[in-house]
C-alpha positions in Angstrom: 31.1 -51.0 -111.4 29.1 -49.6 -114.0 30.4 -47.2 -117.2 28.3 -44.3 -115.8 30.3 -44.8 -112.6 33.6 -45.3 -114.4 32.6 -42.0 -115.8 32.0 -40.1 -113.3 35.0 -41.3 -111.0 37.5 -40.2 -114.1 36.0 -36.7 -113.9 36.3 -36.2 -110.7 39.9 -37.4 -111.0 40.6 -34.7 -113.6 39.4 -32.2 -111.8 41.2 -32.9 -108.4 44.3 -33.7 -110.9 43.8 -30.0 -113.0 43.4 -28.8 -109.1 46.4 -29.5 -107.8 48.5 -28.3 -111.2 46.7 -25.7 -110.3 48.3 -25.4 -106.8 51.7 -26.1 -107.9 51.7 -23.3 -110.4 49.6 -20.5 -109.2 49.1 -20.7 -105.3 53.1 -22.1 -103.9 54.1 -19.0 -105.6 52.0 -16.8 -104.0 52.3 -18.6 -100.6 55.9 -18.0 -101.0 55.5 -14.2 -101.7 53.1 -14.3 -98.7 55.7 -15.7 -96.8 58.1 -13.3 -97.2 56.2 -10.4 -96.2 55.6 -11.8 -92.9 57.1 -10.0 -90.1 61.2 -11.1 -89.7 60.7 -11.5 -85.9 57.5 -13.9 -86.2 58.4 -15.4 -89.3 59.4 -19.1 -89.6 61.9 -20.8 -92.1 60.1 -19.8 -95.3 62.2 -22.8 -97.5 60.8 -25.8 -95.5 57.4 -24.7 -95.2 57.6 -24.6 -99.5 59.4 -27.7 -100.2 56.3 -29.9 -97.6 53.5 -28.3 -99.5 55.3 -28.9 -102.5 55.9 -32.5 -102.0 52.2 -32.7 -99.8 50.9 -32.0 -103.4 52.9 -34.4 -105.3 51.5 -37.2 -102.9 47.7 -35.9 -103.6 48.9 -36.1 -107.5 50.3 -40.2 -106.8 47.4 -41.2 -105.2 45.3 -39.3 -108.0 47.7 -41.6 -110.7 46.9 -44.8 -109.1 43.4 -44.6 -108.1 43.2 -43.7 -112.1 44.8 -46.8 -113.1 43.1 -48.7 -111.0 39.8 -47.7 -111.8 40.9 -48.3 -115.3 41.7 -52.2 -113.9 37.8 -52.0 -112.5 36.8 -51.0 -115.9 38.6 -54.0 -117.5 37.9 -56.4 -114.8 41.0 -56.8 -114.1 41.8 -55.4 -110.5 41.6 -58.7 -108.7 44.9 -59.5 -110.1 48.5 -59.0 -108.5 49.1 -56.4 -110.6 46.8 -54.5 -108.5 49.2 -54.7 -105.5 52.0 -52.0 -107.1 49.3 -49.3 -107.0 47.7 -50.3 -103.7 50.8 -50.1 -102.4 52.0 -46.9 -104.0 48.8 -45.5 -102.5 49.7 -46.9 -99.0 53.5 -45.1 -99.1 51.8 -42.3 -100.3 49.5 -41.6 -97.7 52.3 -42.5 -95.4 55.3 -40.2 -96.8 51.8 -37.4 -96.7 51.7 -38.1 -92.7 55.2 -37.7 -93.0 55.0 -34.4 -94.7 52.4 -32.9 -92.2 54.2 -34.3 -89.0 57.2 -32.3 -90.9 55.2 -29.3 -90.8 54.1 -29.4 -87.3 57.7 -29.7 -86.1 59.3 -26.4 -88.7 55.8 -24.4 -87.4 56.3 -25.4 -83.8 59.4 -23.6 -82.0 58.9 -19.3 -82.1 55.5 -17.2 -81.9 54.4 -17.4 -85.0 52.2 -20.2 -84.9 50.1 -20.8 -82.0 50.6 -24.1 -80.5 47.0 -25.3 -81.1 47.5 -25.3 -84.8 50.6 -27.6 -84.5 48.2 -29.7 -82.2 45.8 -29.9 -85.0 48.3 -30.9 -87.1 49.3 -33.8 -85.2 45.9 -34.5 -85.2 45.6 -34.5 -88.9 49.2 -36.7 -89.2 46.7 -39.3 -86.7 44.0 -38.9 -89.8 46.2 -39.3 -92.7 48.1 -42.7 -90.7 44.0 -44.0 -90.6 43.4 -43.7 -93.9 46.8 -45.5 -94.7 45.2 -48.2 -92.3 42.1 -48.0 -94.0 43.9 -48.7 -97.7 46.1 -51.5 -95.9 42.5 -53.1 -95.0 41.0 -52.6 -98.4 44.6 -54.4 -99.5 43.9 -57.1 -97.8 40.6 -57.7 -98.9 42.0 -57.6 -102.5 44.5 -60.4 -100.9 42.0 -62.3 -100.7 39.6 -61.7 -103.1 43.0 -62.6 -105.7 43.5 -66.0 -103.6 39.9 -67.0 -103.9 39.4 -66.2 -107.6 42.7 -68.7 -108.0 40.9 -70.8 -106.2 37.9 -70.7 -108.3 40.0 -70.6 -111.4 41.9 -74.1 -110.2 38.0 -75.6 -109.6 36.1 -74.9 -112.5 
């Protein structure tokens, strides 16, 4: 991967990074104001709704954390090695534990009126995303398997 690349992947890092402090300090306050001026006999428990964005966002920041450090691995061509794995897999429970989080969601937004029922349908539907992308990294992971095994290969011929 070239430097220019490199680059341009860390900045976009920063800013989805500087984004979600952003979140986490400005906008879960004000969704929790927001949620308490909703009306008492739509409203839904205000608590849970706060703690799975919270946490939602913490996942967004892990994944942000580890696709940094492996990008830094890229730069210092040293991603196909198993210290790749921890991050890989950090990513992987991430995305998971984010599933998780939604499916969490759906279930606190589902019983009552407040919600219709084809926004916790699309939520499902984004928990069915979120597991493919976990798929997706899994995949990747596996091609890294391999790419680790064949480079120790190639180490052992030459």
């Amino acid at each position: 991967m070239g430097k220019l690349t490199v680059l341009a992947l860390r900045v976009v890092l920063v800013m989805l990074f500087a984004g979600s402090v952003f979140l986490q300090a400005v906008m879960v306050p004000l969704l929790a104001v927001d949620l308490g001026e909703i009306d008492p006999d739509l409203a839904f428990p205000r608590a849970p709704v706060l703690v799975i964005v919270v946490l939602g966002i913490v996942t967004a920041q892990v994944v942000l954390v580890c696709v940094w450090r492996l990008v830094t691995m890229v730069g210092r061509e040293t991603v196909f090695s198993h210290a790749a794995f921890r991050y890989v897999h950090t990513v992987i429970g991430a995305f998971v534990a984010a599933a998780l989080l939604v499916f969490a969601l759906a279930v606190v937004l589902a019983p009552g009126e407040a919600v219709p029922p084809g926004i916790v349908l699309l939520l499902c539907g984004v928990v069915v995303a979120i597991l493919g992308v976990a798929l997706v990294v899994l995949v990747l992971r596996m091609l890294l398997a391999q790419a680790v095994r064949m480079r120790a290969e190639l180490k052992e011929v030459i």
